[in-house]
FIPADREN-469684 format. One line per field, with one value per residue (C-alpha): residue in three letters; x, y, z; chain; residue number from 0. Coordinates in nm, 3 decimals, decimal comma, padded with zeros to 5 digits. Each point is the difference from the previous one (the first is absolute). Layout:
N
aa = ALA/...
c1 = X/...
c2 = Y/...
c3 = Z/...
ch = A/...
i = NUM/...
***
This chain:
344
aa = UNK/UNK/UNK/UNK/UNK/UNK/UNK/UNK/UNK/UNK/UNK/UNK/UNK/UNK/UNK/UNK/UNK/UNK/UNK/UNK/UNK/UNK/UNK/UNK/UNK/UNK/UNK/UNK/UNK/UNK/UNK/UNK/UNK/UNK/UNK/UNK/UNK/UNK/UNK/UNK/UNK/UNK/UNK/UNK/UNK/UNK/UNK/UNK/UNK/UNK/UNK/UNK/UNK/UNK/UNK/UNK/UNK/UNK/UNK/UNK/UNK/UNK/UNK/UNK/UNK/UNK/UNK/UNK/UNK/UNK/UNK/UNK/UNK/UNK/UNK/UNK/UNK/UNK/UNK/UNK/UNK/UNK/UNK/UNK/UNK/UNK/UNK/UNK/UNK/UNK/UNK/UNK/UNK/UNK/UNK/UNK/UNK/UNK/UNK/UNK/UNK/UNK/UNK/UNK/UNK/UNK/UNK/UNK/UNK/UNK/UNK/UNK/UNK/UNK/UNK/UNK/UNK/UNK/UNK/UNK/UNK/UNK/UNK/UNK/UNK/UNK/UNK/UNK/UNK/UNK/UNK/UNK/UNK/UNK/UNK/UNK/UNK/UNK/UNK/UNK/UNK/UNK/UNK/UNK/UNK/UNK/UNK/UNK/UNK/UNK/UNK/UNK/UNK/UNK/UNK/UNK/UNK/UNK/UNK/UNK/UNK/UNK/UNK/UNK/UNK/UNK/UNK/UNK/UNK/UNK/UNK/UNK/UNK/UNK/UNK/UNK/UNK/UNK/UNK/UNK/UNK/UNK/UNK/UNK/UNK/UNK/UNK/UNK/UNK/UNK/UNK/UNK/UNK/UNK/UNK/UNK/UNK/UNK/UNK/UNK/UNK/UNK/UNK/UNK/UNK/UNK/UNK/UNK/UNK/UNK/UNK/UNK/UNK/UNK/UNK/UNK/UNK/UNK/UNK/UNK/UNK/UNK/UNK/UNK/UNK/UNK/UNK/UNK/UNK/UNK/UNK/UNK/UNK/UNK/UNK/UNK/UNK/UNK/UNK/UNK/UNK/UNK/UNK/UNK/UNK/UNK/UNK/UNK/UNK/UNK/UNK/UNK/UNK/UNK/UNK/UNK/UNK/UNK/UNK/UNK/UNK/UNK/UNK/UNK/UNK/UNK/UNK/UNK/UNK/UNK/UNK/UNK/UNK/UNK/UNK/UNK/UNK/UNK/UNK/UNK/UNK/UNK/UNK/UNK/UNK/UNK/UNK/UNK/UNK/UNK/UNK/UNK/UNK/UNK/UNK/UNK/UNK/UNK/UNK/UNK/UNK/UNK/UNK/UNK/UNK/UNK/UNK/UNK/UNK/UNK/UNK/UNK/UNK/UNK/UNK/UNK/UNK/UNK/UNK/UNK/UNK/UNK/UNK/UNK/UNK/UNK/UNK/UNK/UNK/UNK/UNK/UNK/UNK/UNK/UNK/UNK/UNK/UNK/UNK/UNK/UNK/UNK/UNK/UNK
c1 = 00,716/-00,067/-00,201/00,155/-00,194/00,014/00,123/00,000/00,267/-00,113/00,235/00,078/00,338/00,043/-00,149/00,272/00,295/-00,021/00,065/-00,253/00,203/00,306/-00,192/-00,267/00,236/00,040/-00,367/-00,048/00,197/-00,159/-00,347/00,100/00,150/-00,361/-00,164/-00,072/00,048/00,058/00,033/00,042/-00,151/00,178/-00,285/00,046/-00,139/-00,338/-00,256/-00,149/00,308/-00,018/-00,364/-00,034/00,265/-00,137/-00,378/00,193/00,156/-00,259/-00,227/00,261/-00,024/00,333/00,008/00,169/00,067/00,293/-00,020/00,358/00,001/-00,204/-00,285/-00,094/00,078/-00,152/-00,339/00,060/00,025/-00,309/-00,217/00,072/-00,085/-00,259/-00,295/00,022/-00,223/00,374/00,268/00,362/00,156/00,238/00,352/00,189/00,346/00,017/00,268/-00,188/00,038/-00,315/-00,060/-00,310/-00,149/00,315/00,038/-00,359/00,098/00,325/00,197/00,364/00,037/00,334/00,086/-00,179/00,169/-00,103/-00,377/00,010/00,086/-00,318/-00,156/00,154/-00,157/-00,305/-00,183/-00,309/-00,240/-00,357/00,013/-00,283/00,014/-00,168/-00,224/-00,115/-00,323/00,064/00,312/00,294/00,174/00,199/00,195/00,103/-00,235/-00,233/00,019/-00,229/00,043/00,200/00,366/-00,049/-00,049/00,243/00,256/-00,056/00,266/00,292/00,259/-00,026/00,403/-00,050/-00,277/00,196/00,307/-00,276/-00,299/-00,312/00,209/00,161/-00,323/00,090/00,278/-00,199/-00,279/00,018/00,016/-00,298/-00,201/-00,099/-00,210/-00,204/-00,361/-00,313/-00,222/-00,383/-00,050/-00,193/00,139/-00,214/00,136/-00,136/-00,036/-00,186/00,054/00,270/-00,204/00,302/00,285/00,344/00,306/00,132/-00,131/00,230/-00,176/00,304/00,043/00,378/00,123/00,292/-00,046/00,294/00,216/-00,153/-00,229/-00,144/-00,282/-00,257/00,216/-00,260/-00,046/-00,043/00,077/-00,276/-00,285/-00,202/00,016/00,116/00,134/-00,178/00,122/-00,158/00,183/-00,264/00,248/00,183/00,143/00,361/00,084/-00,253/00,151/00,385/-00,160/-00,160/00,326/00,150/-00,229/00,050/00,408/-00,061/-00,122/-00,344/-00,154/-00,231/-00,249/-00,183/-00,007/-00,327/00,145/00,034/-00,248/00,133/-00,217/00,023/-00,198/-00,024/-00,166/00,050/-00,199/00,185/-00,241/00,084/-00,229/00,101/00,073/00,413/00,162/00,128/00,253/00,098/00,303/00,070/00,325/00,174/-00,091/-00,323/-00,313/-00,297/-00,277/-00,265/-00,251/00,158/-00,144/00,317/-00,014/00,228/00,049/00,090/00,246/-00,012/00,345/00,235/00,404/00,266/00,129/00,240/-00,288/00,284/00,230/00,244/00,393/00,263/00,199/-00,283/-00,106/00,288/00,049/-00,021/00,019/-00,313/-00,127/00,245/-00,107/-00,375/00,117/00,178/-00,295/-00,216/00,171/00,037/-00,378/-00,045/00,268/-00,240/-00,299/00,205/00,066/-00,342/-00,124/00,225/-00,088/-00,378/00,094/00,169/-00,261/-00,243/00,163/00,073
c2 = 04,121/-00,324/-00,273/-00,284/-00,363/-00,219/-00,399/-00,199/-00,304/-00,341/-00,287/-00,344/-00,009/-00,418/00,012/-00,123/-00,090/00,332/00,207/00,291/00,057/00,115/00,226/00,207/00,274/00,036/-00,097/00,338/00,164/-00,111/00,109/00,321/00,043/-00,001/00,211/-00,213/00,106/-00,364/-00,178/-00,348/-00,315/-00,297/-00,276/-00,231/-00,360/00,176/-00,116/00,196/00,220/00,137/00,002/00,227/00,211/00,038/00,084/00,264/00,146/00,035/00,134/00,275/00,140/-00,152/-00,023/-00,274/-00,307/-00,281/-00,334/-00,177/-00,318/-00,379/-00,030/-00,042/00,331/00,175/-00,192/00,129/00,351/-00,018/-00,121/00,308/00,236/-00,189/00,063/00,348/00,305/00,155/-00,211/00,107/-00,089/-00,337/-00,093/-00,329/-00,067/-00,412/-00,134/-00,377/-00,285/-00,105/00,389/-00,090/00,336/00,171/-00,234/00,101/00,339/-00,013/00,135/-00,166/-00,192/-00,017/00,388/00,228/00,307/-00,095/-00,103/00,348/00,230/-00,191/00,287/00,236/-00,074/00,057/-00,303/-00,096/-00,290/-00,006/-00,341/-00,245/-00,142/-00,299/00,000/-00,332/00,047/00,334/00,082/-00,227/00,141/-00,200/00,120/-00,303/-00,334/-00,168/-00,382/-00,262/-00,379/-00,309/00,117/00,314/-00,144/-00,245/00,299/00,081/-00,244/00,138/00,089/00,405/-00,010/-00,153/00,291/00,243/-00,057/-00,110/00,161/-00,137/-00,209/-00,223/-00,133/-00,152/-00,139/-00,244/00,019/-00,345/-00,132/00,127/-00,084/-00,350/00,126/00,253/-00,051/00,090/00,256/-00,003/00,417/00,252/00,322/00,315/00,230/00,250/-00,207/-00,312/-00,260/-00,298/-00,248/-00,364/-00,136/00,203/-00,052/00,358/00,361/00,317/00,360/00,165/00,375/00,003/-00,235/-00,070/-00,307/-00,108/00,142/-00,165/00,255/-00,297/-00,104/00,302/00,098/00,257/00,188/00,363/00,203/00,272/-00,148/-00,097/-00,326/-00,338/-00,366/-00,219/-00,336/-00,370/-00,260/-00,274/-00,362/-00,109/-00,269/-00,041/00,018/00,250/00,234/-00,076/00,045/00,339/00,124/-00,110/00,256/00,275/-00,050/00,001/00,353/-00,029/-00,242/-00,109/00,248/-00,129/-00,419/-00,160/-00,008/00,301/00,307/00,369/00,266/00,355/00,139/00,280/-00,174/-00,347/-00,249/-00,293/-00,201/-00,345/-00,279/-00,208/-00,010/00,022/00,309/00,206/00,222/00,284/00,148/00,361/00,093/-00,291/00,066/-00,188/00,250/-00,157/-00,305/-00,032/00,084/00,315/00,277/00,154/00,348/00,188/00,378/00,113/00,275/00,021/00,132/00,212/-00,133/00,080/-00,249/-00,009/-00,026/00,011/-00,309/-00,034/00,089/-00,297/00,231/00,046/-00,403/-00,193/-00,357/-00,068/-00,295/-00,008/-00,066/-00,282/-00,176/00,031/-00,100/-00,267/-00,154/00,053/-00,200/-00,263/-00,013/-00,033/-00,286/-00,165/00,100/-00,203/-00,320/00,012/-00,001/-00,253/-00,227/-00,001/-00,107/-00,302/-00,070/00,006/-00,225/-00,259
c3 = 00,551/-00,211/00,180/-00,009/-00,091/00,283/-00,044/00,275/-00,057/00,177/-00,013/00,134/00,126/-00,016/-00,330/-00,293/00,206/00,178/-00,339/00,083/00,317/-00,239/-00,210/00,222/-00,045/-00,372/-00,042/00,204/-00,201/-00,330/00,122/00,140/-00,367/-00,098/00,176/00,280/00,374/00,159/00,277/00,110/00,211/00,063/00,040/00,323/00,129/00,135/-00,229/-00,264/00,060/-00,355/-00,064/00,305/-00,107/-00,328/00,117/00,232/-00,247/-00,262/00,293/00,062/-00,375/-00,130/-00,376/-00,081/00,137/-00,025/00,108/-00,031/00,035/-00,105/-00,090/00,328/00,071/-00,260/00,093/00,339/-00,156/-00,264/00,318/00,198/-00,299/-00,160/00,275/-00,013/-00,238/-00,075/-00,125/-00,068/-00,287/00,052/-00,109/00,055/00,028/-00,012/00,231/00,072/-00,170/-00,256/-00,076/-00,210/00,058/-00,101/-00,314/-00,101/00,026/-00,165/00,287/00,020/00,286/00,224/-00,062/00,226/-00,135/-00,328/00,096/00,187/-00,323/-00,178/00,218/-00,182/-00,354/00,092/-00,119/00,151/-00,025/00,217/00,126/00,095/00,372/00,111/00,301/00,232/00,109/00,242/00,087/-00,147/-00,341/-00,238/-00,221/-00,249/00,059/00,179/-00,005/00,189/-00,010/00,139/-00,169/00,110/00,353/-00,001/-00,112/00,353/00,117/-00,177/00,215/00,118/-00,091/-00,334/-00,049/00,091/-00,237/-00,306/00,055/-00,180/-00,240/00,330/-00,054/-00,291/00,113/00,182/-00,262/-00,114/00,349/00,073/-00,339/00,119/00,303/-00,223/00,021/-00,161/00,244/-00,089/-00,070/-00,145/-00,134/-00,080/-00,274/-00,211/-00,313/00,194/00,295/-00,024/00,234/-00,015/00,113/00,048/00,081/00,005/-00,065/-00,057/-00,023/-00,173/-00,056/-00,130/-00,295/00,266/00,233/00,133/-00,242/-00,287/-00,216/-00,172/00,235/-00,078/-00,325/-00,096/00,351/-00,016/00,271/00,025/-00,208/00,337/-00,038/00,165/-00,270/00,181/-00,024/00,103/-00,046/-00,026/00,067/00,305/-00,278/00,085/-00,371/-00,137/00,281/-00,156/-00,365/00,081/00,193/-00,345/-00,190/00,250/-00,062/-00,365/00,023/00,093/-00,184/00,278/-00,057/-00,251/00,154/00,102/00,345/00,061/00,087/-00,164/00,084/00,027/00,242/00,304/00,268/00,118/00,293/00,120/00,188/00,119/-00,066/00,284/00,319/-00,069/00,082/-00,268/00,074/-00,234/-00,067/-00,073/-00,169/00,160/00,339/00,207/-00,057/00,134/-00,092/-00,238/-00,075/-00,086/-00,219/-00,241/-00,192/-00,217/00,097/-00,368/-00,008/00,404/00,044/-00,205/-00,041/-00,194/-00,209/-00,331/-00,249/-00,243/-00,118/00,292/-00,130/00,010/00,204/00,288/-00,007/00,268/-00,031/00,389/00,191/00,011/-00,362/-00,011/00,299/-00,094/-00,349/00,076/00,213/-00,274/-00,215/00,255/00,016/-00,365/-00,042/00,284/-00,182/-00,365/00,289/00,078/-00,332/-00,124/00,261/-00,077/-00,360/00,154/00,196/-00,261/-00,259/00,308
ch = A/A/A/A/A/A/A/A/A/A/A/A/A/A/A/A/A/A/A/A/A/A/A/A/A/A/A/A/A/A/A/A/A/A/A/A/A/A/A/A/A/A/A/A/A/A/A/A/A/A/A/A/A/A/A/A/A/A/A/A/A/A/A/A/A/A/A/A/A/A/A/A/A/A/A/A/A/A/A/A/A/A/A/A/A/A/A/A/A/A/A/A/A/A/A/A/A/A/A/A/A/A/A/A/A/A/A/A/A/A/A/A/A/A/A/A/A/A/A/A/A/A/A/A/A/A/A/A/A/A/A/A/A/A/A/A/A/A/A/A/A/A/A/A/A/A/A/A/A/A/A/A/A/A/A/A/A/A/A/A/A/A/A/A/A/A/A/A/A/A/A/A/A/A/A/A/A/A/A/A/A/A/A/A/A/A/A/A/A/A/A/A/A/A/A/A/A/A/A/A/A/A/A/A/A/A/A/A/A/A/A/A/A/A/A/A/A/A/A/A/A/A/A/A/A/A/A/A/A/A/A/A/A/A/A/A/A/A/A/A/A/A/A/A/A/A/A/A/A/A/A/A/A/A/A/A/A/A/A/A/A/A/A/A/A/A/A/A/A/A/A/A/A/A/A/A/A/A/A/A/A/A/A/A/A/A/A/A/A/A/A/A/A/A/A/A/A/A/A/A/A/A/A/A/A/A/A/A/A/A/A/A/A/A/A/A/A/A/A/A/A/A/A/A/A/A/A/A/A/A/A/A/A/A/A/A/A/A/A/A/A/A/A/A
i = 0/1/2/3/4/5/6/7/8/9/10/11/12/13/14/15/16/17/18/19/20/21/22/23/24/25/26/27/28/29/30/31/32/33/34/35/36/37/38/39/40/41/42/43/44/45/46/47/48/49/50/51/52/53/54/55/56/57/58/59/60/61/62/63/64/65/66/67/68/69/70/71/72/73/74/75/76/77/78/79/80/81/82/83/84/85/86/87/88/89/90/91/92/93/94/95/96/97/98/99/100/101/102/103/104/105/106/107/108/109/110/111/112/113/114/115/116/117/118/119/120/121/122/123/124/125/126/127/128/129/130/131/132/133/134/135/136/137/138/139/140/141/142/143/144/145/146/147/148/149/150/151/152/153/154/155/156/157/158/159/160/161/162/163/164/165/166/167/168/169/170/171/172/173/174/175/176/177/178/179/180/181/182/183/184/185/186/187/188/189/190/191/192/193/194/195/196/197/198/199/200/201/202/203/204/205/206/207/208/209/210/211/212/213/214/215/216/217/218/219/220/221/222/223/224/225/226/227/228/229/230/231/232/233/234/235/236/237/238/239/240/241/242/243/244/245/246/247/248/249/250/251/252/253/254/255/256/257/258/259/260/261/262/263/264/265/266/267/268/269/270/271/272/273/274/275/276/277/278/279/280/281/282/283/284/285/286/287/288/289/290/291/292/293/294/295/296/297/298/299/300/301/302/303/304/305/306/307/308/309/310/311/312/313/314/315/316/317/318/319/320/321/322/323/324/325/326/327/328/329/330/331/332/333/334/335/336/337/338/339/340/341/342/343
***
């Protein structure tokens, strides 16, 4: 009798405008194709439905693991897995909205069936994981700083349909109140002891859906793109957005801090709360110790060049594309404003 690998399917059922709902069934079907025997959980409200599920599951000797769903979800997933000796191997199947994980992996987003038969090829990748201070995982960033704590107050609706990029629909709103924070950052090439406005501890080149913020990311090479931005200067901020739109010129500008490195120590040098946020959700305060957990976890991905036919033009792109584009014609108003204020 052949023994049968075990996958254990864990999805969120609100995720996407309900679209994993229609296709548990043929997702089944695709992994039992494979080799796989699987089975399914639906996540609910609880919290940490899926993170529990997921350190169940890898407890009880499955083989694989599928989180289907945001990125939410799959952080949800990673953080029950990641604690423990014995990890399964992962899969994703990206039915949210931002999808940077899936973007970084080169998984098609909007087509579960299609995500699902990446299985099938085989392709792996040993990914790094991100771990704050003991027992919170990120998968994609870690950000500190006023924006990223003013991005609190976008609407939960408006970050629901837009993930990460609704932010930047009110991006320019919010530039104005950015201030500088007196910090000092620990990393393994020296200290950054100044003024900072924000700090992102990326481990994907996808923020957002733009892949131009840590262009040269590398996904299992154990370590973080730190980045400082060193000006809470209302039109050194719209510059430097400028250069990150223009394919990641920023890297390289005075302002900036571009480091590669696998641990990081946020420590506050005042009295002002810093918050940090881990891939887009609330994670905790500084001072706060970061590490990279190079090649922590073991997921299929489409390591080759993604066909036309498999890549969907959903709803999706175009609404995060078209708010991009709204933010850089803001970004141009911005710009040309300060050149009529200067020659006034």
């Amino acid at each position: 009798m052949t023994n049968h690998k075990r996958a254990r399917l864990i999805y969120n059922p609100t995720s996407g405008q309900e679209i994993m709902k229609k296709n548990v069934a043929e997702v089944l079907d695709v992994l039992e194709g494979f080799g796989y025997e699987t089975s399914a959980f639906k996540t609910t409200a609880a919290p940490n439905s899926a993170r529990d599920e997921a350190h169940r599951a890898a407890q009880a000797g499955f083989d694989l693991v599928i989180a289907a769903g945001g990125d939410g979800t799959i952080n949800e997933v990673v953080s029950g897995i990641a604690p423990l000796d014995k990890r399964p191997k992962m899969a994703i199947i990206p039915t949210g909205t931002t999808n940077d994980f899936a973007r970084a992996l080169k998984i098609p987003r909007g087509n579960p069936v299609e995500a699902a038969k990446l299985i099938g090829k085989n392709q792996t990748l040993n990914m790094d994981i991100g771990l704050a201070e003991e027992d919170n995982y990120f998968i994609n960033i870690a950000a500190a700083g006023t924006l990223t704590e003013l991005t609190y107050s976008v609407p939960s609706q408006l970050k629901t349909m837009f993930g990460y990029l609704a932010y930047l629909s009110k991006g320019v709103e919010l530039l104005p109140r950015v201030r500088n924070r007196p910090v000092k950052i620990t990393h393994d090439k020296g200290v950054f002891e100044g003024q900072a406005s924000m700090i992102f501890a990326a481990i994907t080149n996808s923020v957002g859906g733009f892949e131009t913020i840590a262009p040269d990311a590398k996904l299992d090479d154990g370590m973080f793109t730190l980045i400082v931005v060193k000006t809470a200067n209302l039109f050194e901020i719209v510059h430097l957005i400028r250069l990150v739109l223009q394919g990641g010129k920023h890297v390289k500008h005075p302002l900036i801090e571009y480091i590669k490195t696998n641990e990081i120590r946020i420590e506050p040098q005042s009295q002002n709360r810093m918050m940090i946020n881990l891939d887009g959700e609330y994670g905790g305060d500084a001072p706060i110790t970061l590490k990279n957990l190079k090649n922590h976890i073991t997921f299929f991905a489409n390591t080759d060049e993604i066909s036309e036919n498999a890549m969907v033009l959903e709803t999706e792109d175009l609404a995060l594309e078209a708010i991009a584009q709204k933010f850089a014609h803001e970004v141009e108003d911005f710009e040309e404003q300060k050149g009529i204020d200067e020659n006034v």
